[in-house]
MIBAVEX-370108 format. One record per residue: residue in one letter; x, y, z of N, C-alpha, C in turn. Coordinates in steps of 0.001 Angstrom, whole numbers, padded with zeros to 6 digits, always signed. Last residue first. Example, Ala and Ser with C-alpha at 12.3 -4.5 7.8 and 13.67 -1.06 7.14 Angstrom:
S+012850-002250+007080+013670-001060+007140+012900+000030+007870 A+013190-005690+007800+012300-004500+007800+013200-003300+007800 
***
This chain:
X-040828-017558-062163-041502-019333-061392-041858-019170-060237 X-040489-015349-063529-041811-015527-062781-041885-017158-062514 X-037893-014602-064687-038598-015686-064674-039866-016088-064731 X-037549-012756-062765-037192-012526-064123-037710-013785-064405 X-037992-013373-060135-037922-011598-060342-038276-011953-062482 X-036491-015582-060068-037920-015261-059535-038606-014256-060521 X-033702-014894-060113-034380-015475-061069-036174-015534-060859 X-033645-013046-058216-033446-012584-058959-034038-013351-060482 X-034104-015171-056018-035111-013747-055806-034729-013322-057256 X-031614-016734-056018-032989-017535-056699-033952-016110-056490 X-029719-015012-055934-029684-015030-056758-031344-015998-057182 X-030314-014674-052878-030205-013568-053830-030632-013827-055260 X-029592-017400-052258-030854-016559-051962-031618-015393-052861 X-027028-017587-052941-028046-018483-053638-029218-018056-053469 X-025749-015159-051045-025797-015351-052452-026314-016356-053368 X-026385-016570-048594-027119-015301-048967-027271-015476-050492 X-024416-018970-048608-025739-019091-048575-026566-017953-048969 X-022606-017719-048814-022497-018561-050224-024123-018380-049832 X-022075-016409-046191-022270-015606-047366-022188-016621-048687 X-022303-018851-044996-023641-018143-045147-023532-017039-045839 X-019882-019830-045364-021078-020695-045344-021985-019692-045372 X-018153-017809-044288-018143-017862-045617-019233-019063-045806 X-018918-018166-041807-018962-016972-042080-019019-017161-043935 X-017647-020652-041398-019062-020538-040896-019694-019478-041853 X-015088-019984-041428-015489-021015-042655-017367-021390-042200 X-014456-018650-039107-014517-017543-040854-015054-018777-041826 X-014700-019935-037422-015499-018950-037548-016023-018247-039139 X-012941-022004-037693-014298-022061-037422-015268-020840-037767 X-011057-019989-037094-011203-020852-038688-012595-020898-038442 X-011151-018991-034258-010917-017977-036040-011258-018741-036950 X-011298-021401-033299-012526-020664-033066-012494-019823-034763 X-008619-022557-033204-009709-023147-033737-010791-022361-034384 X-007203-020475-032343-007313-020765-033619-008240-021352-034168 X-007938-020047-029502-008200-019069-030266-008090-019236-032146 X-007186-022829-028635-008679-022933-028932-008560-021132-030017 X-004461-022404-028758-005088-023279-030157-007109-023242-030322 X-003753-020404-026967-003506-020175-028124-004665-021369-029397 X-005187-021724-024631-005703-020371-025258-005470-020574-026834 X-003472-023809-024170-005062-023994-024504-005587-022693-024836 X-001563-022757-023763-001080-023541-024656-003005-023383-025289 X-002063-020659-020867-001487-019962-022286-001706-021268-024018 X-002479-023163-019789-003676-022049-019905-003489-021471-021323 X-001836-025731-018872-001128-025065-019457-002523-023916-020203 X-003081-027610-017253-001980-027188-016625-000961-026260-017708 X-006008-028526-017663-004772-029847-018094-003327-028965-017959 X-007409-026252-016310-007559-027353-016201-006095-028456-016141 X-006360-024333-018350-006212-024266-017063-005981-025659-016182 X-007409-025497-021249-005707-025419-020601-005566-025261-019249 X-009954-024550-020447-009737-025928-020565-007917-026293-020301 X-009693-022092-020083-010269-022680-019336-009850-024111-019131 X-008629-021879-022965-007939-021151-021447-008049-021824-020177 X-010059-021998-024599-009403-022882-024666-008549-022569-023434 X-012317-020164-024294-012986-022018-023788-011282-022489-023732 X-010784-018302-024708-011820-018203-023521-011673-019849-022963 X-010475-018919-027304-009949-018554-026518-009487-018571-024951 X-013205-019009-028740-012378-019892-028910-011087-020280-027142 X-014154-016583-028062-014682-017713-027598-013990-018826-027663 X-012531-015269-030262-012418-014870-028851-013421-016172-027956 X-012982-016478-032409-011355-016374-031712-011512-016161-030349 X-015834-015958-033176-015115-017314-032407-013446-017898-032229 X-015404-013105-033321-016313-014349-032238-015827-015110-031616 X-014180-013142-035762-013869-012706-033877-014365-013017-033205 X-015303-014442-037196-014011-015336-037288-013576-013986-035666 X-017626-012902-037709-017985-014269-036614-016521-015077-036564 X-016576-010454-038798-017440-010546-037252-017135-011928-036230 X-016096-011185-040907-014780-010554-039808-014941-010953-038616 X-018818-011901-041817-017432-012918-041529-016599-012320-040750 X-019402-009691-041647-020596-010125-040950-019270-011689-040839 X-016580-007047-041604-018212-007713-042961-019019-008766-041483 X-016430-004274-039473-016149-005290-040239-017569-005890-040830 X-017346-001414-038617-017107-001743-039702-016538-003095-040181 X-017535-002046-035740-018414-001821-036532-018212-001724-038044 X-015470-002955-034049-016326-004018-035006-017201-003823-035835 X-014770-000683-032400-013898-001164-033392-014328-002105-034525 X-016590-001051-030165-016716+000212-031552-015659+000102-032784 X-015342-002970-028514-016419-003135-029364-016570-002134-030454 X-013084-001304-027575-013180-002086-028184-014557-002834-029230 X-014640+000827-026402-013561+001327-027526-013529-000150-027909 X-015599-000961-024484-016501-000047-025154-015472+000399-026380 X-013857-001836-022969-014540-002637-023545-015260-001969-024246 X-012486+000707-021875-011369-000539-022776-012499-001172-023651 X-013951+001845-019937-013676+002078-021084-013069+001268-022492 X-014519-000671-018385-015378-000412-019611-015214+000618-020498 X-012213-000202-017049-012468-001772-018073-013454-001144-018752 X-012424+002108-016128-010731+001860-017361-011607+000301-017714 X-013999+001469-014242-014417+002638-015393-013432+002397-016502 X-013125-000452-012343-014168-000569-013470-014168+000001-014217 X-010679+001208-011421-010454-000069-012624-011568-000292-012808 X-012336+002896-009846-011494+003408-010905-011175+002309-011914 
***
C-alpha cells in the first residue's frame, strides 16, 4: 500500500514539470539534487536539515544560472542561422 501512495505522489509530481521552460526545469533539478547531496552531507557533519537547506540553494542558483547559460547560448545559435539565412556566409 505505501508503494502505490509513493508512486502515486511521484508520478503527480513529475506531471507537474511539464509545463515549465527548460530553466524552471534545471533550477529543479538542481534544488532537488542540491538537496539530496546537501542532506547527506549534513547527515554526516550532524545537521541534515542545515545541509539540506543550503545545498537546496546552491543547486536552485546553480541551476537557473546554467539554465540561463544555454538559453543565451540557443539565442546566438538562432540568431547566427538567421544571419546565415540572410547573408549567405
Amino acid at each position: 500500500m505505501k508503494r502505490s501512495i509513493f508512486l502515486l505522489v511521484f508520478c503527480i509530481g513529475l506531471s507537474g514539470c511539464t509545463g515549465l521552460s527548460q530553466t524552471q526545469q534545471r533550477s529543479l533539478t538542481g534544488g532537488a539534487g542540491g538537496a539530496a547531496t546537501g542532506a547527506v552531507i549534513g547527515a554526516i557533519a550532524g545537521n541534515a536539515a542545515m545541509g539540506a537547506a543550503i545545498g537546496g540553494a546552491v543547486g536552485v542558483a546553480g541551476g537557473y544560472l546554467y539554465g540561463k547559460h544555454k538559453e543565451s547560448e540557443q539565442r546566438a545559435y538562432q540568431q547566427g542561422r538567421r544571419d546565415e539565412a540572410q547573408y549567405g556566409r
